[in-house]
N, C-alpha and C positions, 0 to 999 in steps of 0.2 A: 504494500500500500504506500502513495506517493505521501511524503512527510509533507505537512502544513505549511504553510509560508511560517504563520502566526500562529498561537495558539491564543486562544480569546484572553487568556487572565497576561500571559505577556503582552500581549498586544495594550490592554491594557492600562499595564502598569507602566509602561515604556512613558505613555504618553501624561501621567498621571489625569488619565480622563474619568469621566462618571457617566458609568453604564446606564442604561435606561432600558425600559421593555426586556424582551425574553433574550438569550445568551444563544450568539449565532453556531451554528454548528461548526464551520470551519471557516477559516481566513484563506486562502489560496493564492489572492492578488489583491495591488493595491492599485488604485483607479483616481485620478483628477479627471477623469473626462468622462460625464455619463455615454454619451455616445461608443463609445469603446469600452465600457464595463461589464465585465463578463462574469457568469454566476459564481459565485464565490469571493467577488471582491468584496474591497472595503473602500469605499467610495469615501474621500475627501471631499467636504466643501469650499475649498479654497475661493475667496473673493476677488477676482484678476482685475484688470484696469479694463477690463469690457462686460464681463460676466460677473454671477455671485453665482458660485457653485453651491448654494442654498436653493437656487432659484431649480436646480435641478436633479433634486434629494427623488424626487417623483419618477424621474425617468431611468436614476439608477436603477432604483427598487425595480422597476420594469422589465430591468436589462440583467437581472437577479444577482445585484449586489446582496452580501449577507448582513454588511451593516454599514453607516453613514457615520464619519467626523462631521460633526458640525459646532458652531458657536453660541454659548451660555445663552449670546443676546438675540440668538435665531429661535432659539426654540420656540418659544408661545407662538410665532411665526408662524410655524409648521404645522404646527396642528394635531391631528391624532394622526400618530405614523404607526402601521403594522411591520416597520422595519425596524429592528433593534438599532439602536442610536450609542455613542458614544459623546458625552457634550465637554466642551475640554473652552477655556479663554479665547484660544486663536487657533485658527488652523492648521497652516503654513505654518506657524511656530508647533503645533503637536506633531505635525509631517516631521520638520528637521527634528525633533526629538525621538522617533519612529526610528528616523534614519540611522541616528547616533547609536540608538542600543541595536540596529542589526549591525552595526560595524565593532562593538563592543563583544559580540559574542561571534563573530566570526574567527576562520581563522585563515581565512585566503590569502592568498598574497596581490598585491593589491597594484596595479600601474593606471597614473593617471595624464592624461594627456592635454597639454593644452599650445599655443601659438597662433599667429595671425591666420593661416591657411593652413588646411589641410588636417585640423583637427578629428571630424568625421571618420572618412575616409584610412588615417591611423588608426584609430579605434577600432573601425572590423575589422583591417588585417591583423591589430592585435589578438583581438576576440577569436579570430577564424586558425591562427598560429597555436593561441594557446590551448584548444576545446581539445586537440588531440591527447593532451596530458593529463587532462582534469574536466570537471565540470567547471563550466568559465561563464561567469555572470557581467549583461552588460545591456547599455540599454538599446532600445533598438530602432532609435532616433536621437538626434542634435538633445537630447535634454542637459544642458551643460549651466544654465543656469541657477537661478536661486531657489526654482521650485524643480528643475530639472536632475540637480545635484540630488536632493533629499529625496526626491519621490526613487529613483533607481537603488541610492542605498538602502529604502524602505524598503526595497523589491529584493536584497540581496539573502540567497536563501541560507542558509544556516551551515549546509555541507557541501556550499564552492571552494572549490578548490584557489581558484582565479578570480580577479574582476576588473575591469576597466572601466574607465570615466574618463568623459570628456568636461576639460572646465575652461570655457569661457568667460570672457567679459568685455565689456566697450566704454566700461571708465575704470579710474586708480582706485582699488580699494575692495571688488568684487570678487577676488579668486583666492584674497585670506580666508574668509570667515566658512567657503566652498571644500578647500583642501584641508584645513583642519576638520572638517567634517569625516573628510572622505582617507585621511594621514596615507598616503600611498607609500608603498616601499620601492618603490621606482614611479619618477617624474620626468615627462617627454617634451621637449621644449620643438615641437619641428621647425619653428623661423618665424623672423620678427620682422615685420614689413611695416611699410605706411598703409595703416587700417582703423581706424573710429579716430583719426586725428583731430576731428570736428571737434572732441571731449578730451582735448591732451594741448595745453597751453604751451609743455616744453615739447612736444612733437616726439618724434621717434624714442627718443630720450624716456620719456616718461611711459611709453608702451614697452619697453626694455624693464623699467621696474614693476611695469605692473605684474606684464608676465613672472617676473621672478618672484611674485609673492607664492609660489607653487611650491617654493623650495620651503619657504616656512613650513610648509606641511610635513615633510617629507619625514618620513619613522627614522629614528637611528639604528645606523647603518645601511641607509639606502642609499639610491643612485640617481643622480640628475645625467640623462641622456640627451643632449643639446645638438645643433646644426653647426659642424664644425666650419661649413661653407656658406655661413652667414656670415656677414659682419660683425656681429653684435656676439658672436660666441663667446672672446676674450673677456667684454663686461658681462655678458651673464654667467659666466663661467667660474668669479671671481664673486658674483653675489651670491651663487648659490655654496661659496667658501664659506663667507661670511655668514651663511644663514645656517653654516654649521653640516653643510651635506659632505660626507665621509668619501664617495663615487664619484666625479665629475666624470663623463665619456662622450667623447664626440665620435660624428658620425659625416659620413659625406666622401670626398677621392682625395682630399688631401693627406699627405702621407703620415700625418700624427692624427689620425682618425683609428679609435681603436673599433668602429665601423666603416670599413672603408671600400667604395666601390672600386675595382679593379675592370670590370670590363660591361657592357652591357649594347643590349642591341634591341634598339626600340621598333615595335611593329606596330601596325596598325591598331590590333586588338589585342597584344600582348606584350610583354618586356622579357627578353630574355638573361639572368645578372651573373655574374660574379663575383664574388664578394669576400673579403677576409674580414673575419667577425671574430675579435678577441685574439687573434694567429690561428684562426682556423681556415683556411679557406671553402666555400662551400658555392653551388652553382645551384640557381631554381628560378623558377618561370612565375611571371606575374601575371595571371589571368585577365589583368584590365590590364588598357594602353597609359602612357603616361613616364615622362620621365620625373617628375613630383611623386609617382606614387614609390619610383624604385629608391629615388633619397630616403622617404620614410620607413620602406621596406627595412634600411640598416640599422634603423633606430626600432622595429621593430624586433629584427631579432637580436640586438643587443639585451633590449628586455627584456625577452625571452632564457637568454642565460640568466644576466641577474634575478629572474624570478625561482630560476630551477628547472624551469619546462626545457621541454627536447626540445632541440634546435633543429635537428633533421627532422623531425615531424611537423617542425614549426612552416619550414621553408618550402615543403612538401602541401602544404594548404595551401598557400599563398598561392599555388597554380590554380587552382579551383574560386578564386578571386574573380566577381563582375561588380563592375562599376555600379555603385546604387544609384536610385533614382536621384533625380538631378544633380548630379556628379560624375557624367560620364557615361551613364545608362546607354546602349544604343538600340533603338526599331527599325525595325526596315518596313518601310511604307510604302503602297502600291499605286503609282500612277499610271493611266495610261496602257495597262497591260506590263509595265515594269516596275522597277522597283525603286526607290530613292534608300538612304542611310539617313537616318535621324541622329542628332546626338544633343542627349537633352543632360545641357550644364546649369539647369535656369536657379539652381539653388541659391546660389552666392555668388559674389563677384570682387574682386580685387586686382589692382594692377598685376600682383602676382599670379594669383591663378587665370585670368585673362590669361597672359603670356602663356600658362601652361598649355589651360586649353588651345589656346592655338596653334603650341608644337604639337600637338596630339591631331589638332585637323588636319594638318602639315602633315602627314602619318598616314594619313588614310583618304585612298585615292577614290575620284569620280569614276564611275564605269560611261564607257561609250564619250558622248557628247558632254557629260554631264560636269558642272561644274563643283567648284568648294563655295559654299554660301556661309555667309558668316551673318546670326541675328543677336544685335548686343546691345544690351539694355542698362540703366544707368549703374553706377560703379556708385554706393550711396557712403557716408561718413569719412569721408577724403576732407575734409576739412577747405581751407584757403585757397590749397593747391586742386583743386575740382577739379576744372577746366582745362590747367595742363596736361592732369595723369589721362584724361579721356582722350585730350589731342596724342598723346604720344603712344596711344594705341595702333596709329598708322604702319609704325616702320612693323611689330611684329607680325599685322595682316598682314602686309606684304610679301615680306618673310616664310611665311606660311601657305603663298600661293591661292590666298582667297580671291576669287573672279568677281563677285556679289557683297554686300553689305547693306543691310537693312536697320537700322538704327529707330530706339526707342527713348525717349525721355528729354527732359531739356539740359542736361548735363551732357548727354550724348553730342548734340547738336554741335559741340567742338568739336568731334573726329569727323562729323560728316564736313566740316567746311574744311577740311586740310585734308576728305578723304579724294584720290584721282576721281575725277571724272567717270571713267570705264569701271570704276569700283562700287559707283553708286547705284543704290538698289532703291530704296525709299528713307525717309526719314519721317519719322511721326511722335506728336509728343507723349503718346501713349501708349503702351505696348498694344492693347485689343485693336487699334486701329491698326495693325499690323496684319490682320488675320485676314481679313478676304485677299489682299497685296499679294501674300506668303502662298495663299491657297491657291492664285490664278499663276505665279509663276515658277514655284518648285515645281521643277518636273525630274523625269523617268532619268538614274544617273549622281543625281546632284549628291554631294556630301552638305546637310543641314544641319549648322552646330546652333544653338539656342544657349543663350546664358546671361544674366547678368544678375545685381544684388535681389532677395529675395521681395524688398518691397516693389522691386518696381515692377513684378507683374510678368514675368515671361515664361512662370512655370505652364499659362492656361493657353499660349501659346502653341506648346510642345502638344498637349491634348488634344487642339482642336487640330493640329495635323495627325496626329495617331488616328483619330475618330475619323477627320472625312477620308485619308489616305487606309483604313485600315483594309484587308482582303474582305470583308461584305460590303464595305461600302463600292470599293470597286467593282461590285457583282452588282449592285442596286442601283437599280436607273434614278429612283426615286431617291437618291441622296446626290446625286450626281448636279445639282443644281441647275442653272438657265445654262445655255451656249452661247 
């Protein structure tokens, strides 16, 4: 019989709550989102900057949560509920308290990840590296924030072996109070770029310390794994000294890399590496394309020794690696009686991973007539410098051999005036205005890459060309619109 997440009286007492109504049978999962609460959860009420997770105690139950967090001053609210209740001050404050006693009675070994790009992305190859040696707990989304952090450690079950987290943030001050949550025994710094500078007076400088509040966390005797082919390695290499981390290890082809690329041959939909990890050397295949992912690859299986996990098992997954959804993902859409390539980047966006993606389109060829299309949408929290980092997207399309360029937003509107002529596609202040454009002239061939920051809108994009290009829609007169 599968063990409990929770048991009702731990559960609890973690939170120092007060039970109400009848005592759930079992805990199995924990749930902020009624919509995705599955029977057995314990549904949070958390109060967000758009919702009150009070507002939808009704639709857990429905969705056969076993019991609801809620707050002292909700209850008379509520009403008479036939779901057992736990009623505790604050929510989010009894979640991170949740979190704290499952990482108190754990005894996994713990890697936490955090840097400007490429966060994500580390995280399941870590998760996907380590599962061969252990049960490995991790979440299975961006939840790297303030209710992100506690809600996964809440989730962490009691006989992981492993666990990973991601911990983000986009001002000074949000990844201490995260990582002493989460005390990891190995800390991943993948690179430090210009990203939320908007919220950084000293600019790069101050995104350098933020990130290094990771090391405060860090267990003694653990290990800071850093990007030995940033710039910034030397000072955060030196803070995470001073923050007392016993391991400093870089990573990357520079020759005092005790992760260090030796050889690598990028394809289309796959990497193929080399690699000496610790003086070991070792060879294995990255199932998604990308030369950003094979940097992280070395910092992934560094922490896979420092954790204790096989490394040959480690490297041996990592072939079995596809790009998650808006990260890389690719569809192949039907026009015309043939076929196009999708590649949907629409999650995020930053000068750096721009760049990446772009070597990655660069990568992967048009069939027949068909072209490389490039749709890029605005680059959000660049601070003063907006307008430059958007202009100086130019020289890497180029570079990259994109034919097309479709531009979304009013930050955008700088690469499209310094984009060539023969390069221009449309330019629109909005991504939706994008979609019928996209739909009349992708055609049979084309490589379509989609991507930019998550607010601005280009994941629905990617959809509505999956939907109208999908193989029924090709078969369906009646989706086939006017002529």
């Amino acid at each position: 019989m599968t063990q409990p997440l929770w048991t009702f009286a731990d559960f609890v007492a973690a939170m120092n709550g007060r039970p109400t109504g009848l005592e759930p049978g079992v805990i199995s999962g924990i749930s902020i989102d009624s919509r995705t609460t599955a029977p057995g959860d314990a549904f949070f009420a958390i109060r967000g900057d758009q919702f009150d997770g009070h507002d939808f105690v009704g639709s857990a139950a429905a969705h056969g949560a076993s019991v609801a967090v809620i707050a002292e001053e909700r209850l008379a609210a509520l009403g008479r509920m036939t779901l057992p209740l736990v009623v505790v001050s604050d929510v989010l404050h009894a979640l991170e308290a949740l979190g704290l006693a499952a990482r108190a009675r754990s005894m996994a070994r713990i890697v936490a990840v955090t840097g400007s790009v490429g966060k994500t992305s580390t995280k399941e190859m870590l998760a996907r590296a380590l599962a061969g040696s252990g049960p490995t707990h991790y979440s299975p989304a961006s939840f790297n924030n303030h209710w992100g952090v506690p809600l996964t450690l809440s989730r962490l079950p009691a006989d992981a072996r492993y666990a990973v987290f991601e911990i983000g943030m986009n001002h000074p001050g949000e990844i201490t109070p995260l990582v002493g949550m989460v005390r990891p025994h190995v800390a991943i710094v993948t690179n430090i770029e210009a990203v939320h500078l908007q919220y950084f007076e000293d600019g790069i400088d101050g995104i350098v310390r933020a990130k290094a509040e990771i090391f405060s966390g860090i267990e003694p005797g653990g290990a800071a794994i850093l990007n030995r082919d940033n710039p910034h390695f030397e000072k955060l290499a030196l803070l995470a000294i001073d923050a007392g981390v016993e391991r400093v290890l870089g990573f990357g082809q520079g020759a005092g890399a005790e992760g260090r690329l030796l050889a690598v041959d990028l394809q289309a939909d796959h990497s193929l590496v080399t690699a000496n990890i610790l003086g070991n050397e070792i060879s294995f295949t990255i199932g998604a394309p990308g030369r950003h992912l094979v940097q992280n690859a070395l910092a992934v299986l560094l922490a896979t020794v420092e954790l204790g996990a096989d490394i040959e098992l480690a490297a041996t997954a990592l072939g079995a690696m596809a790009a998650p959804k808006g990260r890389g993902a690719r569809h192949q859409i039907w026009i015309d009686g043939g076929q196009a390539t999708l590649i949907d980047e629409s999650y995020n966006a930053s000068p750096t991973s721009m760049r990446a993606a772009m070597a990655v389109l660069a990568t992967t060829a048009p069939a027949g007539a068909g072209r490389r299309i490039a749709v890029l949408g605005d680059m959000l929290e660049l601070g003063p410098d907006t307008q430059r980092l958007h202009a100086e997207l130019v020289d890497p399309l180029m570079q990259a051999g994109v034919d097309r360029v479709y531009l979304a937003g009013p930050s955008m509107h700088a690469l499209w005036e310094v984009l060539p002529a023969a390069m221009q596609g449309h330019y629109a202040e909005k991504a939706s205005e994008l979609e019928l454009i996209l739909v009349e002239e992708v055609a049979a061939g084309d490589v379509v890459m989609v991507k930019g920051s998550n607010g601005s809108r280009m994941a629905p994009l990617v959809e509505t060309l999956k939907t109208r290009f999908s193989p029924h829609a090709e078969r369906d007169p009646g989706l086939q619109g006017p002529n």
